[in-house]
C-alpha positions in Angstrom: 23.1 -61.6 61.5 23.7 -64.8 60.4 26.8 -66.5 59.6 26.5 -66.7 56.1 25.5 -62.8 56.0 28.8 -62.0 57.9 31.0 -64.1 55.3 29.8 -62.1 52.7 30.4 -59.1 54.1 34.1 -60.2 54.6 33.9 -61.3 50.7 32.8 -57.5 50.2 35.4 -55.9 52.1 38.2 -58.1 51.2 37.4 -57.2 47.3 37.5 -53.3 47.8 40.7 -53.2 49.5 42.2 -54.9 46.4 40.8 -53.1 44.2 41.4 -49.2 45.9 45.3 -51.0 46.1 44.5 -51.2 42.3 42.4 -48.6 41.3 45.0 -46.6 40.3 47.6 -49.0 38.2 48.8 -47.3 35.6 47.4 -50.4 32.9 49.2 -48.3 29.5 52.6 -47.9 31.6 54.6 -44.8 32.1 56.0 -44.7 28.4 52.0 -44.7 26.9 51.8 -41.4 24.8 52.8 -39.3 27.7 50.1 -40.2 30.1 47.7 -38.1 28.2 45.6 -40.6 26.4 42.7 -42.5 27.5 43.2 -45.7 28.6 42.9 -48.2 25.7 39.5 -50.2 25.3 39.6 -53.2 24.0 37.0 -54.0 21.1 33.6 -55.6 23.2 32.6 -57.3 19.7 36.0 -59.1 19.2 36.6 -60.3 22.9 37.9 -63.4 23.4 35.4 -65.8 25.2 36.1 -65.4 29.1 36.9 -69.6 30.3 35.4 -70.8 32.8 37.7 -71.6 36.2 37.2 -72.2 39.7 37.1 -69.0 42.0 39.9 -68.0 43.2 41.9 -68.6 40.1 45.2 -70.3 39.2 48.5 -67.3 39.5 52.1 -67.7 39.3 53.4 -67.9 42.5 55.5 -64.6 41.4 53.1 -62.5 40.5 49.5 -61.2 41.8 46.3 -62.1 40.9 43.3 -59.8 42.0 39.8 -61.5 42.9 38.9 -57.8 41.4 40.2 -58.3 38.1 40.3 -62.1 37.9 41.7 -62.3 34.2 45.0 -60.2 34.7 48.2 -61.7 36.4 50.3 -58.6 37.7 54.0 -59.2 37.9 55.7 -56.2 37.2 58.5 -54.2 39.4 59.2 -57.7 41.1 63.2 -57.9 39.5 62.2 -61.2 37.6 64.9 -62.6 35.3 62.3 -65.1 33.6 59.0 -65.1 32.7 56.8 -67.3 34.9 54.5 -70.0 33.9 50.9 -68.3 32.7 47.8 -70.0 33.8 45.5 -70.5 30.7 42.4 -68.0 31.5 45.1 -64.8 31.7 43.8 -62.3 29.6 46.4 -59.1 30.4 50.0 -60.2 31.5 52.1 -57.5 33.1 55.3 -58.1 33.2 57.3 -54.7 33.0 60.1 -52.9 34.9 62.2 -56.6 35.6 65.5 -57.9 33.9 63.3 -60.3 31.6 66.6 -61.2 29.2 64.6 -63.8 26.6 60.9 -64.6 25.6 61.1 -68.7 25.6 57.5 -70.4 24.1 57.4 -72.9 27.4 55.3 -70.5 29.8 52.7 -69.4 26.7 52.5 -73.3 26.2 48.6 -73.4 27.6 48.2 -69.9 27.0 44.8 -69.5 24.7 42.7 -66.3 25.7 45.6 -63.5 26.3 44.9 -60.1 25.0 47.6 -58.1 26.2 51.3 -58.5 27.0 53.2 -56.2 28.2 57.2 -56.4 28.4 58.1 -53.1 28.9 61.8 -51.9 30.9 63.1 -55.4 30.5 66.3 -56.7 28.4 65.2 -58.5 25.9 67.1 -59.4 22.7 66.2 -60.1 19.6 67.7 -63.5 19.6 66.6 -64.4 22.6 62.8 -64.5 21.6 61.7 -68.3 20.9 60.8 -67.9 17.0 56.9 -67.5 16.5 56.4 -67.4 20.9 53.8 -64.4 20.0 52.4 -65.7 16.6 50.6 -68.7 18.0 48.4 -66.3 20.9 45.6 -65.9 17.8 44.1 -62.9 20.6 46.6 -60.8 21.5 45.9 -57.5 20.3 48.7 -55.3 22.0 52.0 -55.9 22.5 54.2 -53.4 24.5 58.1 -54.5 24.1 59.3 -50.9 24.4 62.3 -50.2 26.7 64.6 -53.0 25.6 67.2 -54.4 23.6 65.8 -55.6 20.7 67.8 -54.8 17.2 65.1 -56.2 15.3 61.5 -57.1 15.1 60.0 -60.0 16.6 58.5 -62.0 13.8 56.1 -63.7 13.3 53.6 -61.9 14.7 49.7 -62.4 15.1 47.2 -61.4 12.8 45.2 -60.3 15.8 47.6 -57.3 16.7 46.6 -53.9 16.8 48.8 -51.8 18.7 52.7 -53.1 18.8 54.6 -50.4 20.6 58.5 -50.7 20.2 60.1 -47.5 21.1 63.4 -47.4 22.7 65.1 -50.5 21.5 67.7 -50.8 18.9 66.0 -51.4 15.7 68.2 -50.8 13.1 66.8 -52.7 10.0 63.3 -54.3 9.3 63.1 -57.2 7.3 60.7 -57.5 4.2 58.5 -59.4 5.5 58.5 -57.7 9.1 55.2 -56.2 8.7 53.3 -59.1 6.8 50.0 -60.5 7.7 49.3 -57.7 10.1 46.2 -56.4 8.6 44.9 -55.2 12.0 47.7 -52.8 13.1 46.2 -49.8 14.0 48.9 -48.3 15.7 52.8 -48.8 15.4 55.6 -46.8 17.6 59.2 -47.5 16.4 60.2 -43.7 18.4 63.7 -43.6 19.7 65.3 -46.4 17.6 68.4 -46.7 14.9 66.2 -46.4 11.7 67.6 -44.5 8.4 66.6 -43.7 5.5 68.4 -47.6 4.1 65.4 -49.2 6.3 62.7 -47.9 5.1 63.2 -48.3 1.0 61.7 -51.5 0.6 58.2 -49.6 1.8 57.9 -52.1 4.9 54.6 -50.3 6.2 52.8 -49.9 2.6 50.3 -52.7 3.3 49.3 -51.6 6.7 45.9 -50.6 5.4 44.3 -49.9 9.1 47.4 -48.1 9.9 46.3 -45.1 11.3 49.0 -43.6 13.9 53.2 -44.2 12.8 55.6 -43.1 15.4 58.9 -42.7 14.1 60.6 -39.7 16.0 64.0 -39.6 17.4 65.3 -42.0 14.6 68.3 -41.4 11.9 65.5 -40.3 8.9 67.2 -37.5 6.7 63.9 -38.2 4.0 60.4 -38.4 4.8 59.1 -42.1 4.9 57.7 -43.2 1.3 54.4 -45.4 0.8 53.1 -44.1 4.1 49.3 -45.8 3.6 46.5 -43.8 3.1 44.5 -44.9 6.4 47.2 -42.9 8.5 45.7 -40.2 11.2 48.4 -39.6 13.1 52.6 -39.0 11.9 55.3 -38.4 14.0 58.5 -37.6 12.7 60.2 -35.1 15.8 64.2 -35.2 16.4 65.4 -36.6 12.9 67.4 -35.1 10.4 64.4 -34.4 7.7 65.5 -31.5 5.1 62.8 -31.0 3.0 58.8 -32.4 2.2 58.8 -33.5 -1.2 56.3 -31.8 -3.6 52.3 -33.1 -3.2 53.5 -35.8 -0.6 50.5 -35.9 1.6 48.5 -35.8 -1.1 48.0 -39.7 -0.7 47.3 -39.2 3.1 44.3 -37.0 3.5 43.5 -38.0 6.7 45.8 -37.0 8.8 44.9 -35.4 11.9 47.7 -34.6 13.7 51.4 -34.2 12.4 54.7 -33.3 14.0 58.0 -32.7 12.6 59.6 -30.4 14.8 63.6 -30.7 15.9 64.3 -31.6 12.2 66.5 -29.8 9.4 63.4 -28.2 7.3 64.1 -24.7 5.4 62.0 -24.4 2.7 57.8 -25.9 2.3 56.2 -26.5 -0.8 53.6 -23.4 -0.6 50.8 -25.8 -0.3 52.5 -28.7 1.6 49.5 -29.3 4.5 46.8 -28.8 2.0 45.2 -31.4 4.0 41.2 -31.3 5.2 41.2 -32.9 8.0 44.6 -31.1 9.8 44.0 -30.0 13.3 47.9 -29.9 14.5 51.0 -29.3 13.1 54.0 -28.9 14.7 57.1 -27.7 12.6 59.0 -25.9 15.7 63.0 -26.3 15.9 63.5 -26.0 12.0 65.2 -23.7 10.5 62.0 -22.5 8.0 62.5 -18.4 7.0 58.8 -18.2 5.7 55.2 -19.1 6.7 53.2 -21.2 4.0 49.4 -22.2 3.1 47.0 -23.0 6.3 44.1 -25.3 5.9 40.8 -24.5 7.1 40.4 -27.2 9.2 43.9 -26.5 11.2 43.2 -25.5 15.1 47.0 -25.6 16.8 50.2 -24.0 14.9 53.8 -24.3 16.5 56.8 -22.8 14.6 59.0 -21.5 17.4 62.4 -21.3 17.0 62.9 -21.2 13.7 64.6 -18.1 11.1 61.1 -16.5 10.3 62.0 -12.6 9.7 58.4 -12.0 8.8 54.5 -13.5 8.5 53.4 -12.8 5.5 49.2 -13.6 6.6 48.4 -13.5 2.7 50.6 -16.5 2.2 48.7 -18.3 5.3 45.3 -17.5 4.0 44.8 -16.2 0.2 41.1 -15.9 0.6 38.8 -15.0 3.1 35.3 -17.5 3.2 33.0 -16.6 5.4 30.7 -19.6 4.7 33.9 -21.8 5.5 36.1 -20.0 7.7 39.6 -21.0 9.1 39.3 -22.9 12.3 42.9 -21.8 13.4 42.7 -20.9 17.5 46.8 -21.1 18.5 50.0 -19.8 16.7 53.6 -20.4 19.2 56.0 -18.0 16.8 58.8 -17.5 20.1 62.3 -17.6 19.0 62.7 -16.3 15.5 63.8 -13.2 14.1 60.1 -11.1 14.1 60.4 -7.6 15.0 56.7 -6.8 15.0 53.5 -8.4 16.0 51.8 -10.2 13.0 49.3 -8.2 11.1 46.0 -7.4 12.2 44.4 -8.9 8.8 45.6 -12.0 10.6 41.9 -11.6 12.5 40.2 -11.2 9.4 41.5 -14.4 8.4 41.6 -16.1 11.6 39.0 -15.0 13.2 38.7 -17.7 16.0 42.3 -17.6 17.4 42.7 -16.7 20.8 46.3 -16.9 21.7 49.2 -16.1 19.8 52.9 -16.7 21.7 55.3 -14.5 21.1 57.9 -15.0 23.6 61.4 -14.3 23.2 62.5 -13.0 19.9 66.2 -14.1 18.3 67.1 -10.8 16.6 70.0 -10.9 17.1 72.8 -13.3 17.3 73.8 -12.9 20.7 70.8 -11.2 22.1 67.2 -11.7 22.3 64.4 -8.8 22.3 60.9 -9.7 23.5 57.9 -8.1 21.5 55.6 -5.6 24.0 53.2 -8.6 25.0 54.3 -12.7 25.1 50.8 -13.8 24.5 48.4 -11.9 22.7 44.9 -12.1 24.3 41.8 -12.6 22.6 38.5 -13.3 24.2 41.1 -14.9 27.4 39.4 -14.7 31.1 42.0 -13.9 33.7 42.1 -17.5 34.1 43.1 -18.4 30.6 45.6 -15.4 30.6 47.6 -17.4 33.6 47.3 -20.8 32.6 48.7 -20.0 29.3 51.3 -17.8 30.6 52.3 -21.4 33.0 51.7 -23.9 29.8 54.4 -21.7 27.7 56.9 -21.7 31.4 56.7 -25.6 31.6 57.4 -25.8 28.1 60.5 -24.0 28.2 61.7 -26.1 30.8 61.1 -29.7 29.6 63.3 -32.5 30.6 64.4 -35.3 28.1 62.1 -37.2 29.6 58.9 -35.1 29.3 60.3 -35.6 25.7 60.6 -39.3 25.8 56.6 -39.5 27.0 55.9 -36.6 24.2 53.7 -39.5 22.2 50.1 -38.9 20.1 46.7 -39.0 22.0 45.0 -41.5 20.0 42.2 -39.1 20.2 42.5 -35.4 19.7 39.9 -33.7 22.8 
């Protein structure tokens, strides 16, 4: 074999090590939409053009470099206190899990071609973010600064941006102009922040017309948001304050997907509330609603547990029966309310592809619980299906805060 043969092979083996060390980086970090969602692609039509450099390429000294994945610099979990200088080729910068306190423009100075920065589990201010650092990368298109200290946006931003995830930072107020000259945002997480009601009256995400998922849970919201635009797909409202849904208020969002207010203050539902065709999951459990309301067609996955529902009333849930255009519903969770017998048999007339309904444990009374004859109804279940649903509904029960603080949207329903 000659010499040149055996240098390549060395090449070879040298490369897969890396990239099996690799293989299995977690690229979204731990706080991406609990782990669930598949790893974001960028767009191949809008790529930046790749540079040309010498093999291997340039990398801070403090970070890692790949020959498998030439056009990332890894430098995350290394208990960095400043960012490093960034070689100009970088495409994805990783920089999360350190004690990053400010964002200063002098390591982006030769940046041109970065895609993706992500800043996660730092401490990062607000004012210690070099005014427009982020607005002159022209093709970055995500931006995770979650996991910090910021009290307010960054701003500018670039028009580039699609996804700008910001949850668990100390937002308390977003300026007019916060959201301006974004006109790609696609997707927006402000979860487990300091926003009210206050913050949101000047309509700061009415012009996000490709906005299509809004994470707001875990905030101080005691109304639901106004001007939400009608691109939106996805809404998530969980652990606020939210008393009521005002009358015909999705009416300008028709296509949302998915939709989750549960842990709020809800009692009463306008009777035709989730009119909406394209619904496949709703999730109004930990409320304190004492009546069921209109079901869409389209809706697949129905949680209301633990809420002050006496009764199901199916007729409310479906008025009509169409066989050409029958309701798609498959799941009901109804645990924890007051119910003292299974929900009518119509229900299958109605329904007629649900497979699992969960009762549970029923709150009958106030310092007792009874527990209907079965937990889960079956319907067309294997043995198979009958356990794993039994084990879904046991993990459930015992979530942690932080199962809760991963609890994000898939960005694409399966």
């Amino acid at each position: 074999m000659g010499f040149l043969s055996q240098l390549s092979i060395i090449h070879l083996l040298w490369a897969a090590m890396v990239f099996c060390q690799y293989e299995d980086y977690d690229f979204e970090d731990e706080y991406e939409e609990a782990d669930h969602q598949h790893p974001y692609y960028f767009n191949p039509n809008t790529h930046a053009e790749v540079p040309r450099f010498p093999f291997p390429a340039e990398c801070a000294r403090e970070c890692f470099c790949p020959p498998a994945f030439p056009l990332s610099m890894y430098c995350d979990h290394r208990k960095l206190k400043t960012i490093p200088n960034i070689p100009s080729h970088v495409q994805q910068l990783y920089l999360q899990n350190n004690d990053i306190e400010a964002v200063p423009a002098r390591p982006f100075t030769n940046v041109t071609f970065i895609r993706e920065i992500n800043l996660s589990h730092n401490k990062i201010k607000f004012h210690m973010i070099d005014h427009g650092v982020f607005k002159k990368l022209s093709n970055l298109v995500q931006l995770h600064l979650q996991h910090n200290e910021l009290e307010e946006l960054p701003f500018p931003l670039p028009s580039s941006l699609e996804r700008l995830l910001l949850g668990f930072n100390k937002v308390s107020r977003l300026s007019g102009n916060a959201f301006e000259g974004l006109p790609n945002i696609t997707m927006l997480d402000l979860c487990n922040n300091f926003l009210d009601d206050s913050v949101l009256k000047g309509n700061p995400f009415s012009n996000m017309k490709n906005l299509m998922q809004l994470n707001l849970c875990n905030n101080k919201l005691q109304t639901m948001p106004p001007d939400l635009p009608s691109s939106l797909m996805y809404l998530s409202l969980e652990n606020n304050s939210i008393s009521y849904i005002p009358e015909n208020y999705f009416n300008r969002l028709p296509k949302i997907i998915a939709l989750r207010m549960s842990h709020n203050n809800l009692q009463n539902i306008p009777h035709n509330a989730f009119n909406l065709p394209n619904l496949l999951e709703l999730n109004l459990g930990h409320n304190k609603l004492k009546q069921v309301f209109y079901i869409p067609r389209s809706l697949q996955h129905l949680y209301i547990e633990d809420n002050d529902i006496e009764s199901i009333n199916v007729t409310l849930m479906c008025p009509s029966i169409d066989r050409m255009n029958t309701n798609q519903l498959t799941y009901i969770r109804v645990d924890q309310n007051k119910l003292t017998i299974p929900i009518s048999s119509y229900a299958f007339f109605c329904f007629p592809h649900i497979r699992t309904i969960y009762y549970g444990e029923q709150n009958v009374n106030i310092n007792k619980s009874t527990q209907l004859r079965t937990a889960v109804f079956r319907r067309f279940l294997t043995s198979e299906e009958y356990d794993e649903a039994e084990e879904n509904h046991e993990t459930h029960d015992h979530e942690t805060e932080e199962d809760h603080e991963a609890d994000y949207f898939h960005p694409y329903l399966q």
